[in-house]
C-alpha positions in Angstrom: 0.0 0.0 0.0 1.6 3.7 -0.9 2.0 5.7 1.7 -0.4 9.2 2.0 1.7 12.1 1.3 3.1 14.5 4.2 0.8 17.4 1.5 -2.5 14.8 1.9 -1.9 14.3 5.3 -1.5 18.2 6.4 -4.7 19.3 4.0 -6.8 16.4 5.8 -5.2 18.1 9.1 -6.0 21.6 9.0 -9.5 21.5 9.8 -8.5 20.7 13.4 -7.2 24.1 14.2 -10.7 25.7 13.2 -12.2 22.8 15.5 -10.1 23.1 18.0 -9.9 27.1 18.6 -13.7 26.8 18.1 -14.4 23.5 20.8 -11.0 24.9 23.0 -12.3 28.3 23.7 -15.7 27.4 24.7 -14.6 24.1 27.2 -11.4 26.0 28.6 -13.5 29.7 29.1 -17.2 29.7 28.7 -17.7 28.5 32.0 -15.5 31.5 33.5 -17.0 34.0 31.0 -20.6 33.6 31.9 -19.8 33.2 36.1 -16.9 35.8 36.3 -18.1 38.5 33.6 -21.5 38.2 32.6 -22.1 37.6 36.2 -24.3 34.2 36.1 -24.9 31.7 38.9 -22.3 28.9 38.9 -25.1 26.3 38.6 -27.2 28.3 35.8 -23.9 28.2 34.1 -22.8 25.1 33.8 -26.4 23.8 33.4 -26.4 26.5 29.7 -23.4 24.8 29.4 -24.5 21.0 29.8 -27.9 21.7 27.9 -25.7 23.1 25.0 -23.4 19.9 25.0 -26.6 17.5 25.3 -28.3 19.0 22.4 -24.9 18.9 20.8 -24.6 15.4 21.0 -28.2 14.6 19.7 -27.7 16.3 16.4 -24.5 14.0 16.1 -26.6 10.7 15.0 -28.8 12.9 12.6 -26.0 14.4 11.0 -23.8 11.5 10.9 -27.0 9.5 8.9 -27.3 12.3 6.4 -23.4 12.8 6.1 -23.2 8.7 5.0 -26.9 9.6 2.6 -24.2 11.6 0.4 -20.8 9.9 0.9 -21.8 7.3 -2.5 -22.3 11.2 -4.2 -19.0 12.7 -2.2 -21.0 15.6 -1.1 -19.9 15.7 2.5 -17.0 18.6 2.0 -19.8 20.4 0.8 -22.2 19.7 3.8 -19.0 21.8 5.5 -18.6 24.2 3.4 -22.2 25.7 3.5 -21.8 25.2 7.7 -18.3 27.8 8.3 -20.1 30.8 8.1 -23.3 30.6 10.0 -21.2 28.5 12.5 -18.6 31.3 13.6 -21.4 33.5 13.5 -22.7 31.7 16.3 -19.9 31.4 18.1 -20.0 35.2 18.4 -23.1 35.1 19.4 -22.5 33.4 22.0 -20.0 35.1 24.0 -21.8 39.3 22.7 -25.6 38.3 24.0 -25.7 37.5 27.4 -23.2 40.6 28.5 -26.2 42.9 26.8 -29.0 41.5 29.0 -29.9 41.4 32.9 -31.4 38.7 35.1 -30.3 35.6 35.8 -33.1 33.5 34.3 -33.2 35.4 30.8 -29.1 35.4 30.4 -29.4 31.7 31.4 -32.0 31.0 28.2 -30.1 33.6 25.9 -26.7 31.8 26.7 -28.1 28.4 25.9 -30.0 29.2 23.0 -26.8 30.7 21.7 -24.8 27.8 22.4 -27.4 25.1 21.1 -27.6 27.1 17.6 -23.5 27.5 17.5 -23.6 23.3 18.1 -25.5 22.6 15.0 -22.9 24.4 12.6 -20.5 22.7 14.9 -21.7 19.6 14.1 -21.9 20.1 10.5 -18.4 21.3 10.5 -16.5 18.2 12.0 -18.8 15.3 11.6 -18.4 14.8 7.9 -15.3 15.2 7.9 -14.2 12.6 10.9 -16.3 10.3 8.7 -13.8 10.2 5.7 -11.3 9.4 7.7 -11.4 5.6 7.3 -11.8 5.7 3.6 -8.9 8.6 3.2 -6.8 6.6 5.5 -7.5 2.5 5.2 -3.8 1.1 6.8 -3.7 0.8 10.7 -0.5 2.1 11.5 -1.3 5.2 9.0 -4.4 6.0 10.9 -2.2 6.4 14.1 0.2 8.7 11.9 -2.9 11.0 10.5 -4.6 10.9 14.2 -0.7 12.4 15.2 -0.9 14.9 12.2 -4.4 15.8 13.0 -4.1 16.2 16.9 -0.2 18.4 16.5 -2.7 20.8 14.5 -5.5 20.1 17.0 -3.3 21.0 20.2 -1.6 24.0 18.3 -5.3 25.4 18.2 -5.9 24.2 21.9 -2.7 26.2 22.9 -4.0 29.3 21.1 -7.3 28.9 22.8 -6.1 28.1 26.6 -2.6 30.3 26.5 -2.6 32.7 24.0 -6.2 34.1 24.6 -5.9 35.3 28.0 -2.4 37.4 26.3 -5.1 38.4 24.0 -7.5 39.8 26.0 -5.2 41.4 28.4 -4.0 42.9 25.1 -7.5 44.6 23.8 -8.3 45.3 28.0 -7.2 46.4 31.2 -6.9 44.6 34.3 -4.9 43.1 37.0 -7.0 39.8 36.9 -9.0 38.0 33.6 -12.0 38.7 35.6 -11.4 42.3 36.2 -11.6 42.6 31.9 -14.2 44.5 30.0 -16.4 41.5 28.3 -15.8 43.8 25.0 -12.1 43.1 25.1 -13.5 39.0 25.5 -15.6 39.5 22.5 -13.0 41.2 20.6 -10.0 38.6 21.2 -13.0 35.5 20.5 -13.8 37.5 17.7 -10.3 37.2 16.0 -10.3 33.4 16.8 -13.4 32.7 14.9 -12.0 34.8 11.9 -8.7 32.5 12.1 -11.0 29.4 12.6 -12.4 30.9 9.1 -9.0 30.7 7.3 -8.1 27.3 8.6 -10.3 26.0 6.4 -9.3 26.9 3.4 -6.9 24.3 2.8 -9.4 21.7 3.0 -12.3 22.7 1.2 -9.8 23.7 -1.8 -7.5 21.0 -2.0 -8.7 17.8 -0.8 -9.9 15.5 -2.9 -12.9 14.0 -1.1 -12.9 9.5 -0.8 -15.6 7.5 -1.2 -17.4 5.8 1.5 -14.9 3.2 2.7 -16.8 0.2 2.8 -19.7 0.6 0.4 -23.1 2.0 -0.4 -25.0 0.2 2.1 -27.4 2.5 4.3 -28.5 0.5 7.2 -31.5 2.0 9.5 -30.6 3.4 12.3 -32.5 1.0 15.0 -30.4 -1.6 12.8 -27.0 0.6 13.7 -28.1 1.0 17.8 -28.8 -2.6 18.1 -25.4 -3.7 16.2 -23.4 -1.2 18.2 -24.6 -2.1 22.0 -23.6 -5.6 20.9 -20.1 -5.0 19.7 -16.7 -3.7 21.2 -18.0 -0.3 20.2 -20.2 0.4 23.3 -17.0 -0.6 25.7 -14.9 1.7 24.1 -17.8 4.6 23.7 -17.4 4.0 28.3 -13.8 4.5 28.2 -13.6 7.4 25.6 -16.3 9.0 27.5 -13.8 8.6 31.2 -11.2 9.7 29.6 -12.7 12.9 28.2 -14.4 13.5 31.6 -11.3 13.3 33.5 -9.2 15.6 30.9 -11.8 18.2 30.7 -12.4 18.4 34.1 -9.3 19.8 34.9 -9.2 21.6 31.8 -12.5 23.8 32.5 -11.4 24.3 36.3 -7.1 25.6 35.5 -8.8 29.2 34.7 -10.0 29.4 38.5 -7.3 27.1 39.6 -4.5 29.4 38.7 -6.2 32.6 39.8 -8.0 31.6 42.7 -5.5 29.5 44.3 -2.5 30.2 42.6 -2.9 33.8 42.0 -1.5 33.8 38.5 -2.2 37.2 36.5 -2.9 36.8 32.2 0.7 36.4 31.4 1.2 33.7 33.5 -1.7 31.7 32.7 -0.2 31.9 29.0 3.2 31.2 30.0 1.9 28.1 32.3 -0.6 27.0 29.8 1.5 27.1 26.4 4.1 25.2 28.4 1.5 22.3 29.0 0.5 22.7 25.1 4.2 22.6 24.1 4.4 19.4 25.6 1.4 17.7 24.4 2.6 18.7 20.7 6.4 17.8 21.3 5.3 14.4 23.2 3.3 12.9 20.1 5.9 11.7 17.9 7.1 9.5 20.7 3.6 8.2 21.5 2.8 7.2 18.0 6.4 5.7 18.0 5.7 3.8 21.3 2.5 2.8 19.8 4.3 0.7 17.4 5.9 -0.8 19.5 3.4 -2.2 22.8 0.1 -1.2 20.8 -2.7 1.2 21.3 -4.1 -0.5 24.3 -1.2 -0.4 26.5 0.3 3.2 25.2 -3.3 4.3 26.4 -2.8 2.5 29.8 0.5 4.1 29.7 -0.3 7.3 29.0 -3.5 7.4 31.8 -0.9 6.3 34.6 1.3 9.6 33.6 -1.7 11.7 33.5 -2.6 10.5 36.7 0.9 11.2 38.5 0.2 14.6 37.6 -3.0 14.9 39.5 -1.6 13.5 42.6 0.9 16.3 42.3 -1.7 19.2 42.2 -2.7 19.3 46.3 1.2 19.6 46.4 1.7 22.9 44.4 2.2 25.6 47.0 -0.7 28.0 47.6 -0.7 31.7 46.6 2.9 31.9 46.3 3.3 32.3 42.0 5.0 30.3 39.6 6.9 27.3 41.3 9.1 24.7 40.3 7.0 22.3 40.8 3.8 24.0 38.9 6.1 24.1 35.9 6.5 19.9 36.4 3.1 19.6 36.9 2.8 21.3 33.4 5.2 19.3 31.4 3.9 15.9 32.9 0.1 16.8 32.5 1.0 17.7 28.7 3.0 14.3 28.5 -0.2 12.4 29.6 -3.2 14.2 27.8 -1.4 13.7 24.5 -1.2 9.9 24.9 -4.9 9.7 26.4 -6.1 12.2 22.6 -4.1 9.9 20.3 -4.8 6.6 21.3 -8.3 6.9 22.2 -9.1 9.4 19.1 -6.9 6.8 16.8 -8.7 3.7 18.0 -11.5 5.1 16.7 -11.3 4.8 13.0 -10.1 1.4 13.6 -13.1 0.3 15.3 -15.6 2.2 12.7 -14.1 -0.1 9.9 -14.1 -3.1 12.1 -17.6 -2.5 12.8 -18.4 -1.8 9.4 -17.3 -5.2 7.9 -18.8 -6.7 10.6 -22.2 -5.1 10.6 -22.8 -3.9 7.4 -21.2 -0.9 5.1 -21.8 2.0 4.8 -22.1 3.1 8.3 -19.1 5.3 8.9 -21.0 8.5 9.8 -23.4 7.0 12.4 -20.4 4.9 13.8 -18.1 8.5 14.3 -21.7 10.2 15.2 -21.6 7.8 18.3 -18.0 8.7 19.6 -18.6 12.6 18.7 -21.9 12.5 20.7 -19.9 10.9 23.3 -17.3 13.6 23.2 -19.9 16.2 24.0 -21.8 14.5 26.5 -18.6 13.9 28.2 -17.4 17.8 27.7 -21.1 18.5 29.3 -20.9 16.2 32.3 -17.4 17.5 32.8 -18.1 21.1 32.9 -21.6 20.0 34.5 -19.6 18.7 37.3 -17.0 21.7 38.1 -20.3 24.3 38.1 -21.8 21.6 40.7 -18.4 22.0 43.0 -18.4 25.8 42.5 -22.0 26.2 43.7 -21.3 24.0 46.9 -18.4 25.7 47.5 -18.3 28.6 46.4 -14.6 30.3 45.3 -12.9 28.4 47.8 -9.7 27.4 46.7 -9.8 24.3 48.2 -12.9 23.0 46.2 -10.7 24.2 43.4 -8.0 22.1 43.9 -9.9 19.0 44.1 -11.6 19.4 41.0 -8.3 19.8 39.7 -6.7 16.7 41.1 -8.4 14.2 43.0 -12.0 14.3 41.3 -10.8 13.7 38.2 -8.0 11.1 39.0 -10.7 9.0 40.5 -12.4 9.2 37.1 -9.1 8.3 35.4 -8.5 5.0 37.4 -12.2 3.5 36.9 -11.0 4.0 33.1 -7.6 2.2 33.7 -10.0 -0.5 35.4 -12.3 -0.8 32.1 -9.0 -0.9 29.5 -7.7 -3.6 31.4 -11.0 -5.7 31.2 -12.3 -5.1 28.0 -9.0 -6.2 25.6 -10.2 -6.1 22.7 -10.7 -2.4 22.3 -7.3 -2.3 20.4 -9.1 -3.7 17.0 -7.5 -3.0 13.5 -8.4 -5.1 10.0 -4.8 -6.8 11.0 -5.9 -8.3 15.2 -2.2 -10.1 14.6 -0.3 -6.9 14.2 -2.4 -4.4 16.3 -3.0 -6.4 19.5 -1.4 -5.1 22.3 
């Protein structure tokens, strides 16, 4: 089989960074937006939030159906590229409307109504495109190498989103704290991120040459599709995806409070702690997809859960109040180490198992298969943020309710999926069991 270009595999890429400034932005600072600036209740936010995410996940299964109606015509690139513009019109939307109302209950329905509506576009955007993957990429060991390609781009755009944005709006605003910042200089730096998410993808709808559905024409039901997937390795992996996005998000929607409240790090140094974790996600990857080859999927994810983990029993350790430590600079480069190995191998099992699925259960199914592990993704990105809004209600600002959410709340999480990996085996499928097995 010829190996894809470096040219294919970057054009496939690029998407990501739109994605991931888009999806980075709102699970890293929507939460803090609409509590610290637009002044909502902790639990009003992070239920705006979780409703968002739910409906989110719903449209996933419709979507994915009508993405695999046109892959025998190729038509899904242009399911995406009618979706970019009312999709980062959204996105605006949501972070300019509820600053321009008052009341708790009417922010709280403006704020979700804005979010559903941006999820739709959202939806449209990646969906599609996450189904090609197995037809533009059919070799195992490629798959891992485009996941690596796609998630370098993916965490470039995460890096932007978590560390460069609080530079950015200290940059348009004034203030000695994020929260003490005008929500026009928010709007105006989220603004900018939706106009680069614009550009990014450019490349894409321009120069790739869309594949045709990877396994055939075949359009099963959808009641046919829910009964196959409960009964196949699909739903076990659907649990652990969902645990590993829970535990990761969890931390990454609570660091914004973390590092002011009970660090009391200003905007420069959450970019300068936060690009540092993001540098070491991106500079870590090569070596997990090099390990990978070496011990499998399976056990680089096992791997790479017990690394994540060692950085959230560091996290009650950092010193309180006192600044930028040593040891908060460890906990950086370890945590970035560990969430890169959770992204790829969960994110490039996934394609594996659609295909595996698919000449199990019938072709054709590609969209509704990746519909069930994006609809996961959300639900999990809901549950998590659902969860943080739930500690900062009973709690209030106390930095010690922070630091748990930051460290031992989600390590439990992490554990019970190091449990579930170790039972259920055969997640690490690929057409070749022989020479994927872990």
């Amino acid at each position: 089989m010829t190996p894809r270009r470096v040219t294919d595999r970057l054009v496939f890429a690029t998407p990501e960074i739109a994605i991931n400034l888009l999806f980075s932005a709102i699970n890293a600072w929507y939460l803090f937006y609409l509590v610290q600036i637009a002044g909502l209740p902790p639990l009003l936010a992070g239920l705006a939030f979780f409703i968002g995410r739910v409906a989110d996940a719903l449209f996933d299964p419709v979507v994915g159906h009508w993405s695999d109606l046109r892959a025998r015509a190729r038509r899904r690139k242009a399911m995406i590229g009618w979706s970019i513009i009312p999709t980062l019109g959204a996105f605006v939307l949501m972070w300019v409307l509820p600053v321009q109302v008052t009341g708790d209950l009417l922010q709280f329905l403006i704020a979700t109504a804005a979010f559903t509506l941006f999820t739709l576009g959202y939806t449209m955007l990646t969906l599609p495109r996450l189904a090609m993957l197995p037809g533009f990429e059919p070799d195992y060991h490629g798959r891992t190498t485009q996941v690596s390609y796609d998630l370098i781009f993916a965490f470039i755009a995460i890096g932007v989103a978590m560390a460069g944005l609080p530079a950015l709006i200290g940059a348009f605003g004034v203030g000695t704290m994020l929260s003490d910042v005008s929500a026009s200089a928010w709007v105006a730096s989220l603004g900018l991120l939706a106009f680069v998410a614009g550009l990014a993808y450019l490349p894409f709808l321009l120069l790739f040459v869309e594949p045709s559905s990877a396994t055939g024409p075949a359009r099963p039901q959808l009641w046919v599709f829910l009964r196959s997937f409960w009964r196949s390795d699909l739903a076990a992996m659907a649990v652990i995806f969902f645990l590993s996005v829970v535990s990761v998000v969890s931390v990454q929607s609570m660091l914004p409070f973390f590092l002011e409240l009970r660090i009391g790090v200003p905007p420069a140094g959450h970019a300068l702690l936060l690009g540092l974790v993001f540098a070491t996600v991106i500079g870590t990857f090569p070596l997990w997809s090099l390990l990978s080859k070496r011990i499998g999927k399976r056990r680089g994810l096992i791997t790479g859960a017990l690394v994540y983990c060692s950085f959230l029993l560091l996290v009650p350790l950092i010193p309180a109040q006192v600044g930028i430590t040593p040891l908060l600079l460890l906990s950086c480069i370890i945590a970035g180490a560990g969430v890169a190995a959770q992204s790829l191998f969960t994110w490039s099992l996934i394609p594996d198992m659609v295909e595996h699925h698919c000449r199990l259960h019938g072709a054709g199914q590609e969209g509704l298969c990746t519909a069930a592990f994006t609809m996961t993704n959300k639900l999990a990105i809901g549950t998590a943020v659902l969860l943080n809004a739930g500690l900062l209600a009973a709690g209030g600002s106390d930095a010690g309710v922070v630091t748990a959410a930051t460290g031992p709340v989600p390590m439990i999480i992490c554990l019970v999926m190091l449990l579930l990996v170790r039972r259920w085996v055969l997640i690490d499928a690929g057409p070749d069991r022989s020479a994927s097995a872990a």
